[in-house]
N, CA, C and O of each residue as an XYZ file, in Angstrom:
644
protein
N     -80.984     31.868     -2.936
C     -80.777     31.459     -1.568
C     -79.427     30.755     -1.453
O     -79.368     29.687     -2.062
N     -78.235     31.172     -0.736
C     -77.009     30.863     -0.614
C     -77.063     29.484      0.844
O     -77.651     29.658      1.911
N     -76.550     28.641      0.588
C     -76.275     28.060      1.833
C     -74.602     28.060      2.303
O     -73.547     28.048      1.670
N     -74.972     28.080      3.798
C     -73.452     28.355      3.838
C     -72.955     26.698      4.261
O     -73.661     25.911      4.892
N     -71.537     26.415      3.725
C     -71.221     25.343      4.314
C     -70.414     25.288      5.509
O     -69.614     26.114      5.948
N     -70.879     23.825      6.090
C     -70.906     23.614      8.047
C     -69.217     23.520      7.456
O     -68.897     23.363      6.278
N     -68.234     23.673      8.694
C     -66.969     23.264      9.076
C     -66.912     22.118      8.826
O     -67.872     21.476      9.251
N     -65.875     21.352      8.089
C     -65.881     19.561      8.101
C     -65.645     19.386      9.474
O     -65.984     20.319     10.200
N     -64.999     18.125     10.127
C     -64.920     17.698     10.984
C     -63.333     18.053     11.221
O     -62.803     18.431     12.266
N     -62.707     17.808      9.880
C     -60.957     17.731     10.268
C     -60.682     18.987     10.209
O     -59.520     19.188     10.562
N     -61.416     20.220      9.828
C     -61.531     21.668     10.270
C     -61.150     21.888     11.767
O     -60.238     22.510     12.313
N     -62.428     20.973     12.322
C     -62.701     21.591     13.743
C     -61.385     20.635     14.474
O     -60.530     20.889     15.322
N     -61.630     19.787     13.901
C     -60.084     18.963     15.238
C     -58.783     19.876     14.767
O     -57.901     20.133     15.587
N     -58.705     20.407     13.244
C     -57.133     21.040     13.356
C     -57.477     22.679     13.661
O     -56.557     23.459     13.415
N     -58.218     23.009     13.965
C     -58.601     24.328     14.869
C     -58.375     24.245     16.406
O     -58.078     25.152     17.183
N     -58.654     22.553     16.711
C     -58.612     22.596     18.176
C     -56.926     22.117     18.206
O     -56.213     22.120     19.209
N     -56.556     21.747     16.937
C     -54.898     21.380     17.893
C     -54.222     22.624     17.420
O     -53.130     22.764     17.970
N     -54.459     23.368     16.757
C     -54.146     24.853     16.676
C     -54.111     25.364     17.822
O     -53.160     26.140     17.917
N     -54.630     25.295     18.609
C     -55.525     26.249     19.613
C     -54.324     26.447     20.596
O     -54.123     25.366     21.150
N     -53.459     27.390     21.025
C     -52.526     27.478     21.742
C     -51.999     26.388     22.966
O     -50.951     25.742     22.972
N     -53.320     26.412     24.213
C     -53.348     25.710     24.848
C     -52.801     24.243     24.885
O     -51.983     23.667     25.602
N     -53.758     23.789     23.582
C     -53.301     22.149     23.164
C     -51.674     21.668     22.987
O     -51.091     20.664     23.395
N     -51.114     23.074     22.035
C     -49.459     23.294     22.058
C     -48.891     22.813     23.388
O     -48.231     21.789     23.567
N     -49.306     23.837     24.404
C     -48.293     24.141     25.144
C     -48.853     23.248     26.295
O     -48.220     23.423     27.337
N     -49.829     22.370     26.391
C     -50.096     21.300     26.922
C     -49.528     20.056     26.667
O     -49.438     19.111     27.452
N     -48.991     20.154     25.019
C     -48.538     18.537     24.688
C     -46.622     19.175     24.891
O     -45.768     18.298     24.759
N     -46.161     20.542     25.172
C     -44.777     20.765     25.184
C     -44.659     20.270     27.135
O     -43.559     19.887     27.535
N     -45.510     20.321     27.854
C     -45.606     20.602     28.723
C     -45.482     19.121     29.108
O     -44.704     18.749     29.986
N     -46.266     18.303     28.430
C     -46.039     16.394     28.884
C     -44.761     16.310     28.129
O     -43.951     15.869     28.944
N     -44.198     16.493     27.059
C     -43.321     16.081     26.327
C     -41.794     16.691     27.810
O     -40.968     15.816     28.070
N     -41.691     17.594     28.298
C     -41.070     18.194     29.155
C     -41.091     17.360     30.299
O     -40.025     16.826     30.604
N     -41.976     17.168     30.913
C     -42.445     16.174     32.116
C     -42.296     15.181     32.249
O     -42.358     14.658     33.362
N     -41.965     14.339     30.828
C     -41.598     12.925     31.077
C     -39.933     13.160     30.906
O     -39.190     12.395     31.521
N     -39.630     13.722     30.462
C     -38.022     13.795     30.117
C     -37.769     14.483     31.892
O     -37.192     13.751     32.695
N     -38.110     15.482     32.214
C     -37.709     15.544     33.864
C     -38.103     14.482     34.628
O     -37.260     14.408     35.522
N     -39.177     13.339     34.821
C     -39.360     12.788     35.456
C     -38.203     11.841     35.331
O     -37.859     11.263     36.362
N     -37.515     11.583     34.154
C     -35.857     10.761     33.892
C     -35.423     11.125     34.974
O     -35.443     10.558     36.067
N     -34.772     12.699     34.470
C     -34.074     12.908     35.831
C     -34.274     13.368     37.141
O     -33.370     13.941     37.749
N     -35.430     13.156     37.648
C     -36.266     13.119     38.936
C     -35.480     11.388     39.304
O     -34.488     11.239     40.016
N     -36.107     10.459     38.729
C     -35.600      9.066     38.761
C     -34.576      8.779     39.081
O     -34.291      8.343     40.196
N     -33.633      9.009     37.950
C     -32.164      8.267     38.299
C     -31.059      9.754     39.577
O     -29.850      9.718     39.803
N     -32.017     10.750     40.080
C     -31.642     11.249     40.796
C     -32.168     10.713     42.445
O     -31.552     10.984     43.476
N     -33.243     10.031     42.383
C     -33.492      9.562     43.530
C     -32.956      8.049     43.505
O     -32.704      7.448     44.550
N     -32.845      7.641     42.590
C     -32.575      6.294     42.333
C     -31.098      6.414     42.831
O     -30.688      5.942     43.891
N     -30.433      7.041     42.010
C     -28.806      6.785     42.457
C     -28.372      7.326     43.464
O     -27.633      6.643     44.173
N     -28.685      8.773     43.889
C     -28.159      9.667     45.257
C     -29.070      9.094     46.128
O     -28.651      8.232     46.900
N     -30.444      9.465     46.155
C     -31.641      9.676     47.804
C     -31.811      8.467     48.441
O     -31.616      8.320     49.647
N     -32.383      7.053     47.226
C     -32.190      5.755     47.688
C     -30.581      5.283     48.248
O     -30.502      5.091     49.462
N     -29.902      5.180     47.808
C     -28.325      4.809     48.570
C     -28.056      5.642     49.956
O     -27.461      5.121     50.899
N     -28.621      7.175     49.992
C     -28.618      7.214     51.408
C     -29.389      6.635     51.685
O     -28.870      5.567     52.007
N     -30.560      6.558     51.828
C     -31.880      6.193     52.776
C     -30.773      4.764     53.240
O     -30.324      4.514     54.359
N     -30.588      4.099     52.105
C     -30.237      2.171     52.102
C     -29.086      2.435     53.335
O     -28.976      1.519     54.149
N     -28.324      3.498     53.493
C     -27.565      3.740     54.821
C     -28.045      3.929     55.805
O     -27.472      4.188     56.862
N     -29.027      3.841     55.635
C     -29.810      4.337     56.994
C     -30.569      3.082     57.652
O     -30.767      2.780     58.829
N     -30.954      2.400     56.307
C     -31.472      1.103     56.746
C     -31.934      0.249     55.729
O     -30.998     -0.383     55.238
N     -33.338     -0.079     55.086
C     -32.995     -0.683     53.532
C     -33.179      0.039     52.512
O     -33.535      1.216     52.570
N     -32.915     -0.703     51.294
C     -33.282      0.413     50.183
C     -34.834     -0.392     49.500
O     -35.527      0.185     48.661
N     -35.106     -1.526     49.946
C     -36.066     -2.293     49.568
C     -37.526     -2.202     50.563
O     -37.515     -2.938     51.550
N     -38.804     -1.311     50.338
C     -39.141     -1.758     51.526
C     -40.531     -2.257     51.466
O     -41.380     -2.311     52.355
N     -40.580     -2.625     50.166
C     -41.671     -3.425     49.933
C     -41.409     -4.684     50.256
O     -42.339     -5.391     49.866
N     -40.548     -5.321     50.805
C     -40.390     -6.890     51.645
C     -41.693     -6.828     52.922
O     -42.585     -7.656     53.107
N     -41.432     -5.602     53.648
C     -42.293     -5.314     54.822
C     -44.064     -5.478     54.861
O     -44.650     -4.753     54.058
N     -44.566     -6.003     55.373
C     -45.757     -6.509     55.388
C     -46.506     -7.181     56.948
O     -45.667     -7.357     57.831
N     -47.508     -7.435     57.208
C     -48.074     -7.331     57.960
C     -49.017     -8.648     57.882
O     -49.821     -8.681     56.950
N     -48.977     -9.802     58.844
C     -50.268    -10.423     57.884
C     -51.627    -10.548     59.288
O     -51.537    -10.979     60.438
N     -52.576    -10.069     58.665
C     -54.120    -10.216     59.735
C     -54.359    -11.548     59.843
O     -54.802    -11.883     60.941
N     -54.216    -12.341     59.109
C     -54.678    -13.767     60.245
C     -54.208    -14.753     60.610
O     -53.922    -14.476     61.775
N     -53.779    -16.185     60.371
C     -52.753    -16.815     61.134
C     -51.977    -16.945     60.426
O     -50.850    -16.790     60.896
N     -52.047    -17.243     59.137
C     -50.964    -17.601     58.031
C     -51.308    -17.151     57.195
O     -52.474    -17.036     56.817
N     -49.932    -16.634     56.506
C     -49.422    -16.029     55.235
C     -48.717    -16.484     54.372
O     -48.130    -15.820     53.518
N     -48.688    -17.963     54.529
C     -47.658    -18.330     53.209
C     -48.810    -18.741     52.254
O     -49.940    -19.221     52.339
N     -47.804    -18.234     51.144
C     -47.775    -18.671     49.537
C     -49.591    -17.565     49.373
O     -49.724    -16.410     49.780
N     -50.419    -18.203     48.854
C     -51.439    -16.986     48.545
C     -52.673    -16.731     49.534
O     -53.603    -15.940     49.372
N     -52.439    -17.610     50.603
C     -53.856    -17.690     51.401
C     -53.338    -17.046     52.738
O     -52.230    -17.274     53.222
N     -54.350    -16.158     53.302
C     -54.187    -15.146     54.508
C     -54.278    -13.381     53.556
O     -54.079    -13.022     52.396
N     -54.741    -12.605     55.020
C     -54.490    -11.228     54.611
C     -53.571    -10.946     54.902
O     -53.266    -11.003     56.094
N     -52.172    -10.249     53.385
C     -51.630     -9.967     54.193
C     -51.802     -7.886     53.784
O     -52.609     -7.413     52.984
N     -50.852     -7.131     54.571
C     -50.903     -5.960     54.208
C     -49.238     -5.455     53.775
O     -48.148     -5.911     54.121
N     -49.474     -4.746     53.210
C     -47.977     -4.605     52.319
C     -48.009     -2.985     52.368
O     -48.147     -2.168     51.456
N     -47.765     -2.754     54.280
C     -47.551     -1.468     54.628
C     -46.029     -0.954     53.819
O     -45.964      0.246     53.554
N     -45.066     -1.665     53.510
C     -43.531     -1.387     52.672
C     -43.794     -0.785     51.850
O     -43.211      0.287     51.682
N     -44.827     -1.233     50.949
C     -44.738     -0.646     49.668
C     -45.460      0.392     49.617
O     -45.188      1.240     48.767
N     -46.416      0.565     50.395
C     -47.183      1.994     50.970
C     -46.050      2.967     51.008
O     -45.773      3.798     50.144
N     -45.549      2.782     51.932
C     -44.162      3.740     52.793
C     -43.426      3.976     52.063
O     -43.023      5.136     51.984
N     -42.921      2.954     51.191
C     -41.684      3.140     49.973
C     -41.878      4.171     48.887
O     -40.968      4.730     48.275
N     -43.612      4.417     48.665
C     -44.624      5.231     47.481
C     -44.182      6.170     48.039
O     -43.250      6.799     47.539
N     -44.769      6.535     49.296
C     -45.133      7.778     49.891
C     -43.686      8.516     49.992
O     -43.460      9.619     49.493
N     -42.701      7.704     50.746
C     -41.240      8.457     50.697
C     -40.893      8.756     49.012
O     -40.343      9.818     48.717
N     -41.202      7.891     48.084
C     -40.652      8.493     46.624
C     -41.320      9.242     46.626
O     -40.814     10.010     47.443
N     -42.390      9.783     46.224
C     -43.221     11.052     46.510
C     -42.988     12.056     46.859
O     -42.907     13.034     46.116
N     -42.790     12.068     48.328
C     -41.958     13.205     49.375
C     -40.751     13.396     48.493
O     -40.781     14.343     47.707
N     -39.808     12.699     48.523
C     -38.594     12.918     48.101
C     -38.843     13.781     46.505
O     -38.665     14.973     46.256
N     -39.212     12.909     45.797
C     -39.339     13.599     44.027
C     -39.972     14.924     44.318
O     -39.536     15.740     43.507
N     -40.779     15.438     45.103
C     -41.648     16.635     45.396
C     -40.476     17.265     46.027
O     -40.302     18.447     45.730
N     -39.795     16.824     46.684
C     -38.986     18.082     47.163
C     -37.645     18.280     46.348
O     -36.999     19.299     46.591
N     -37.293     17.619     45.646
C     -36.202     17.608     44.635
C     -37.107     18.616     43.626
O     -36.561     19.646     43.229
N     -38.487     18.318     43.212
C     -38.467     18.741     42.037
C     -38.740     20.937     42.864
O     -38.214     21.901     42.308
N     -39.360     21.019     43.766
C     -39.508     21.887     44.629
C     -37.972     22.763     45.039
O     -38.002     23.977     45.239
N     -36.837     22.062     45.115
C     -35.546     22.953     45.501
C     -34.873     22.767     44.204
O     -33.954     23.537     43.925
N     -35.158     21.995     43.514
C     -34.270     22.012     42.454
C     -35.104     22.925     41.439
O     -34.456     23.603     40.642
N     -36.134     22.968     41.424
C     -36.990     23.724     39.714
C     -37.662     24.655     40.202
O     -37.481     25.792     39.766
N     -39.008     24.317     41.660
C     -39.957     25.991     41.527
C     -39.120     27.136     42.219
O     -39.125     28.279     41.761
N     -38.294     26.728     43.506
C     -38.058     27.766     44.226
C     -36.738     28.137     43.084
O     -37.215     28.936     42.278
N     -35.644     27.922     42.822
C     -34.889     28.851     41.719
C     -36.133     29.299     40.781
O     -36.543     30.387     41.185
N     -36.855     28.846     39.693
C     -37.627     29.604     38.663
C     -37.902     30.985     39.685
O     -37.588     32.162     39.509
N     -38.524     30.406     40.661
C     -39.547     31.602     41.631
C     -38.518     32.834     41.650
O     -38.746     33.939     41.158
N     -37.371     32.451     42.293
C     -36.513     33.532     42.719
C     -35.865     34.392     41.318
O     -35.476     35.558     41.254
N     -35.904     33.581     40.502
C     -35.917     34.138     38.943
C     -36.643     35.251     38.578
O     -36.364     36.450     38.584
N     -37.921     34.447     38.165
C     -38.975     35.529     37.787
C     -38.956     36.736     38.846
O     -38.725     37.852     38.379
N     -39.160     36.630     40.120
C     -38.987     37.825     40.951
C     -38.193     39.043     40.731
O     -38.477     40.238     40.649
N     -36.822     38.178     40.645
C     -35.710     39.024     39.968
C     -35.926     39.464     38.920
O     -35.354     40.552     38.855
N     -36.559     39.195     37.813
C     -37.271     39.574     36.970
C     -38.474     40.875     36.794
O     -38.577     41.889     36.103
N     -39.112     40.333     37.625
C     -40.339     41.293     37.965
C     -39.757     42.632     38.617
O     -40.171     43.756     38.334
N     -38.472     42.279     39.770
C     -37.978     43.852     39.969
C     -37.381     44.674     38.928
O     -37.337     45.904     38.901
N     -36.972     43.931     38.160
C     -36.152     44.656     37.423
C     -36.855     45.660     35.806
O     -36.237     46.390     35.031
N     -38.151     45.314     35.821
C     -39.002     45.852     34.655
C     -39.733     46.810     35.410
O     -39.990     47.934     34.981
N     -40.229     46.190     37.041
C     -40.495     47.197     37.781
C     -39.536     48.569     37.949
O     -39.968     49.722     37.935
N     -38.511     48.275     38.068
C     -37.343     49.446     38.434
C     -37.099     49.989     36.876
O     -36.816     51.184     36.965
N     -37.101     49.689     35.892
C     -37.473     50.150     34.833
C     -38.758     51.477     34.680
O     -38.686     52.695     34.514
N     -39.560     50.788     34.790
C     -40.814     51.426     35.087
C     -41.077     52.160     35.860
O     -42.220     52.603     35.968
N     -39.955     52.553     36.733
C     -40.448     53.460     37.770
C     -39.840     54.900     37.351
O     -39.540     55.869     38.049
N     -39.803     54.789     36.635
C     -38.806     56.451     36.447
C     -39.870     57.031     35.801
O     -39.894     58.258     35.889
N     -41.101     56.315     34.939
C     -42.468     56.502     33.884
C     -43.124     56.708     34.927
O     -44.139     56.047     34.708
N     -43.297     57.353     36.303
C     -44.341     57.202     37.239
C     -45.423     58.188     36.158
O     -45.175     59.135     35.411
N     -47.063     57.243     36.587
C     -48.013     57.612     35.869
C     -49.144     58.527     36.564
O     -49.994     57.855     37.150
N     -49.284     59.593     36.606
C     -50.298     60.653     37.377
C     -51.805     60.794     36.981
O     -52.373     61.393     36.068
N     -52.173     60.123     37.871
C     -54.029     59.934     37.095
C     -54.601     61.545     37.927
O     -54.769     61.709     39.136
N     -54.766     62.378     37.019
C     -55.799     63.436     36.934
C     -57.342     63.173     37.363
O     -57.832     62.104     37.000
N     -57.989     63.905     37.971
C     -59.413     63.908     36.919
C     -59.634     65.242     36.262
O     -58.927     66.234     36.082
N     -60.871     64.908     35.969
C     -61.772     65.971     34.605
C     -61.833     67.332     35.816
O     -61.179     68.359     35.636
N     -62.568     67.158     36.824
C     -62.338     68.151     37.731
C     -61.022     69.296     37.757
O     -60.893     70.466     37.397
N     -60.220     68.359     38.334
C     -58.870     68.969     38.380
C     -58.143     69.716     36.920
O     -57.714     70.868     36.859
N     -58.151     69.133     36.285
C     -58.096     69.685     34.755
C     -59.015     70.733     34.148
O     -58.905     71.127     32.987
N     -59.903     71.143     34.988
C     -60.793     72.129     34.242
C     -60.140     73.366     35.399
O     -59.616     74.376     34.929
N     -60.238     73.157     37.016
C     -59.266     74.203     37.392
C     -58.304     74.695     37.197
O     -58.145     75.864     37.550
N     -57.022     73.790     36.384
C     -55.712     73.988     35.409
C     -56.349     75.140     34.346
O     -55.980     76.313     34.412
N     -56.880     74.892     33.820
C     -57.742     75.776     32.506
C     -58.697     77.093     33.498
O     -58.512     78.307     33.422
N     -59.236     76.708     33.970
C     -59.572     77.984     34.458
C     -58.700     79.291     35.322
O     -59.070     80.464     35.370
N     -57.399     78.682     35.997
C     -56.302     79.312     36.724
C     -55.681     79.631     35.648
O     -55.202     80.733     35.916
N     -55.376     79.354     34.558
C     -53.978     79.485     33.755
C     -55.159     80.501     32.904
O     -54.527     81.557     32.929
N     -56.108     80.744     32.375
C     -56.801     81.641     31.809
C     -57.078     82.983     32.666
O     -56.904     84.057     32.090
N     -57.553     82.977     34.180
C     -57.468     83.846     34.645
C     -55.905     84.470     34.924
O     -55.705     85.682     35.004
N     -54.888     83.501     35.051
C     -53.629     84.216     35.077
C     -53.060     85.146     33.749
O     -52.226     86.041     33.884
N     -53.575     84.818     32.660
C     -53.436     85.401     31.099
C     -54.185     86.676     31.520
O     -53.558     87.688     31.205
N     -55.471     86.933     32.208
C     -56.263     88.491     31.900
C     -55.557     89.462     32.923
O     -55.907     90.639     33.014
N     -54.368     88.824     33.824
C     -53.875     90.185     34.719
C     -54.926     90.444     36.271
O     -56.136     90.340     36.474
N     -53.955     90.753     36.994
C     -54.669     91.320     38.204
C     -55.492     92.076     38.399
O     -56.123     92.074     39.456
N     -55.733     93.015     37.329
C     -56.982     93.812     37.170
C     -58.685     92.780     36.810
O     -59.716     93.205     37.331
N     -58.717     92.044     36.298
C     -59.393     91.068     36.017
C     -60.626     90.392     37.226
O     -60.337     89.717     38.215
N     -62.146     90.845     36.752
C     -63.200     90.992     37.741
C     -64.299     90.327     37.527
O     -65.457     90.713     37.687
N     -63.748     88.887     37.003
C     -64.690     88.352     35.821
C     -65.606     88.751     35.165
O     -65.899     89.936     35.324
N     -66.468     87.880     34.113
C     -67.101     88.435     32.967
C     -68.073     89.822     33.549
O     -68.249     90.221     34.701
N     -68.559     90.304     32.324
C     -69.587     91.659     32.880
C     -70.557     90.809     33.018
O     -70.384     89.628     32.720
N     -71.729     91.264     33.490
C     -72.803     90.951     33.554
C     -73.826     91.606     32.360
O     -74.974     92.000     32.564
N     -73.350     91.612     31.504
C     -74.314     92.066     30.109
C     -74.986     91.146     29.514
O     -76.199     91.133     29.308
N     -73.960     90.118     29.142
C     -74.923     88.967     28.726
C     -74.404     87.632     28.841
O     -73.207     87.794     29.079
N     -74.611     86.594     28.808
C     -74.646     85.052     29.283
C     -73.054     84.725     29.596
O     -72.485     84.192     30.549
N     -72.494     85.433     28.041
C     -71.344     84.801     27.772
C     -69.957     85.392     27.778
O     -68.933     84.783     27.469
N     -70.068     87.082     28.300
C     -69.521     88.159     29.106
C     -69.291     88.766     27.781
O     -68.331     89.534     27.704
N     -70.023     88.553     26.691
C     -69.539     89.821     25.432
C     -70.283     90.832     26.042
O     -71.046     90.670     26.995
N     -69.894     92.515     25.117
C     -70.610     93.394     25.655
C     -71.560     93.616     24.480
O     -72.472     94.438     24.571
């Protein structure tokens, strides 16, 4: 009686970081934090200095307070600035990363895709059926016996005489 032995444990974890996915999941964060750099010091140095022309570059100062007083830690206050300030970095990094990275890739690959397509088109592929292919064989056989040709005799099944 043979027993077989189970997988150790450090089997199964270096099977799972084998596993393609895991790769190109940890190339994929390793990528993402290095663009988010320059996501940063691209909104940081160009998008913020306009906006700050426009009006501040700070806008988490802005706040709101619900009840009579707000100094030092007592009162509600609301810190709509820093809401607004999130949401515009957001917008902004989404559309930087959107005109600067998907729409070129996009227009890439496309260009891409025509061009294997236009490749491929000269290979146009003709799907038959079994039908049609047995009339090929039956026309091109009756064209071999000549115009005299009155199909099989009727002697026996298989037109021998």
């Amino acid at each position: 009686m043979s027993e077989k032995k189970q997988p150790s444990v450090w089997q199964g974890f270096k099977a799972f970081l084998m596993r393609g996915n895991v790769v190109d999941l940890a190339v994929a964060v390793v990528i993402g934090a290095a663009f988010t750099n320059i996501v940063n010091s691209l909104v940081k140095g160009i998008i913020n200095p306009l906006v700050g022309a426009i009006g501040t570059q700070n806008l988490d100062a802005y706040s709101s307070c619900l009840s009579e007083s707000c100094k030092g830690n007592q009162g509600i206050q609301l810190l709509w600035g820093s809401v607004l300030g999130a949401t515009l970095t957001f917008l902004i990094t989404g559309a930087v990363v959107y005109f600067l990275m998907v729409l070129p890739m996009s227009k890439y690959l496309a260009r891409q895709e025509a061009r294997r397509k236009a490749r491929q088109g000269t290979h146009e592929v003709i799907e038959v059926t079994e039908l049609e292919v047995l009339k090929e064989i039956r026309d091109a056989l009756v064209a071999q016996r000549g115009p005299g040709y009155n199909g099989p005799s009727h002697r026996g099944y298989d037109g021998r005489q």
